[in-house]
C-alpha positions as a printed Julia matrix, in Angstrom:
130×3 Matrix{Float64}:
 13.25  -33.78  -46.31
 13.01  -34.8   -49.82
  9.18  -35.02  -49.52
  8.35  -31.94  -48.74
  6.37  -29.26  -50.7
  4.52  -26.05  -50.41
  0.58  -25.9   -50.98
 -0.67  -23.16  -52.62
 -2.18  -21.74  -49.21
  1.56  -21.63  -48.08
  1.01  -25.1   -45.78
  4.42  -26.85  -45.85
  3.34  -30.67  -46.01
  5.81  -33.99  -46.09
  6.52  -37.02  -44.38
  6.16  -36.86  -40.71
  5.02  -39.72  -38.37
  6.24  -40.97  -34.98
  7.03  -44.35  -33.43
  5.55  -45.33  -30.1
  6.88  -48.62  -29.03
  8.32  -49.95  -32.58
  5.21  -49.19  -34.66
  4.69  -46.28  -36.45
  1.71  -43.9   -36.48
 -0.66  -42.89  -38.34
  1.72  -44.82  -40.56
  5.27  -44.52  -41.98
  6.05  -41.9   -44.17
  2.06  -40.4   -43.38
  2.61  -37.23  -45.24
  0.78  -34.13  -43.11
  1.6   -30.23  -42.54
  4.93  -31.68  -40.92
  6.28  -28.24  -40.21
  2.73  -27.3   -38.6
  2.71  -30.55  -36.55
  6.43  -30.5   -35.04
  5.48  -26.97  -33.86
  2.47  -28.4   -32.06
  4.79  -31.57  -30.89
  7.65  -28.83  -29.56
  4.68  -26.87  -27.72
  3.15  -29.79  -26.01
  6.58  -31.03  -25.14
  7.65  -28.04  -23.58
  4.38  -27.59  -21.43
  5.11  -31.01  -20.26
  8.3   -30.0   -19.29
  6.93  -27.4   -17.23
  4.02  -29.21  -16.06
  4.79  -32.81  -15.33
  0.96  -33.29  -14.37
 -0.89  -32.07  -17.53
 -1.86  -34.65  -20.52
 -2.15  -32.72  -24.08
 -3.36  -34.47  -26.77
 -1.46  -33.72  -30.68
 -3.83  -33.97  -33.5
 -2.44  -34.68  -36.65
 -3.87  -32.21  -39.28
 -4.67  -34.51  -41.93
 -7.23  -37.79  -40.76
 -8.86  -38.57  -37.63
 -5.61  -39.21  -35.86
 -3.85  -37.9   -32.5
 -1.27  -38.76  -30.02
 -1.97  -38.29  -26.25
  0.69  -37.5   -24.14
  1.31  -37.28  -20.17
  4.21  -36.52  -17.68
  4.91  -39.13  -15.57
  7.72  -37.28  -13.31
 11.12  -37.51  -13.16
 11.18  -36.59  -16.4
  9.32  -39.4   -18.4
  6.77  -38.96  -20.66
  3.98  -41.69  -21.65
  3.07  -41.55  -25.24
 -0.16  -43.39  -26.64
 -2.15  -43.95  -29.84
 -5.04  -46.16  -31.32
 -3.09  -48.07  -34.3
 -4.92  -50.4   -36.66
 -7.78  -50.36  -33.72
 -5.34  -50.78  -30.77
 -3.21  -48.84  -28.26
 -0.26  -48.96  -28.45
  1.52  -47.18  -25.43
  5.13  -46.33  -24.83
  7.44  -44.31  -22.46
 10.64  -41.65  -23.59
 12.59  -39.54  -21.72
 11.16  -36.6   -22.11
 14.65  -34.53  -22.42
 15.82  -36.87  -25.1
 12.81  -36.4   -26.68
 12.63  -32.42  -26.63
 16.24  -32.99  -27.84
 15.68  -34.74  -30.2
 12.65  -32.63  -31.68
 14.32  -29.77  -31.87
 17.07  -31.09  -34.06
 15.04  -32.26  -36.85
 13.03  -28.79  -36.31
 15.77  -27.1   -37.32
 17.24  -28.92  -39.78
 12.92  -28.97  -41.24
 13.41  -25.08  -40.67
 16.92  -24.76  -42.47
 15.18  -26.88  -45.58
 12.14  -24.67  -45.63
 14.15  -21.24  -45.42
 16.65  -22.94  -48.43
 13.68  -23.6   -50.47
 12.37  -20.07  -49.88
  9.36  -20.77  -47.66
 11.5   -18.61  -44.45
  8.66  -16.57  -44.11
  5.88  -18.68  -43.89
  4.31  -18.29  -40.01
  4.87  -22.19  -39.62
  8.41  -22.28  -40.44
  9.27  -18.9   -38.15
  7.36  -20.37  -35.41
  9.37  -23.69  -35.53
 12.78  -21.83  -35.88
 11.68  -20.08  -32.21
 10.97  -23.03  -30.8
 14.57  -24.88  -32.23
């Protein structure tokens, strides 16, 4: 949480990247609107949740880069990304995963209302979704 800051546009940006089978994409500590993109990981977590059959793709908002993610059923989710040119693929349980992003959204959300940034759209949406 130590590298976040607030843009003047009110954007909330710091390190955020994710792990798919041991590597870590775009890269680790890729610093991006984190509070922007765990909203958008929550959202397309949840509609898998409802809808084990759907495949959402999560764009990071800064670079060309995105994470594509499918149901499986019986609650597994399939997680893939181009890194360094290949695919890397991985499965999670998709529980412990929803579990797991809602804790760090609301300790993100707890930091961002400490610093002052409570009212910022990105942070209220995230403490809904947490």
């Amino acid at each position: 949480m130590d590298s976040l800051d607030q843009a003047r546009s009110g954007a909330i940006w710091g390190d955020i990247w994710v792990r798919i089978s041991g590597y870590a994409f775009p890269e680790s500590h890729w610093n991006d609107m984190a509070v922007a993109l765990l909203v958008e990981l929550l959202d397309a977590v949840d509609s898998l949740a409802q809808d084990a059959e759907r495949r959402i793709r999560v764009r990071f908002f800064d670079g060309p880069f995105h994470i594509d993610l499918a149901g499986l059923g019986g609650g597994v989710l399939h997680a893939s990304a181009s890194i360094d040119g290949t695919e890397r693929q991985g499965t999670v349980d998709l529980g412990e995963l929803r579990q797991s992003l809602k804790r760090l959204g609301a300790e993100l959300a707890a930091t961002c209302v400490e610093r002052g940034w409570g009212e910022e759209m990105d942070v209220r949406r995230l403490q809904a979704k947490s």
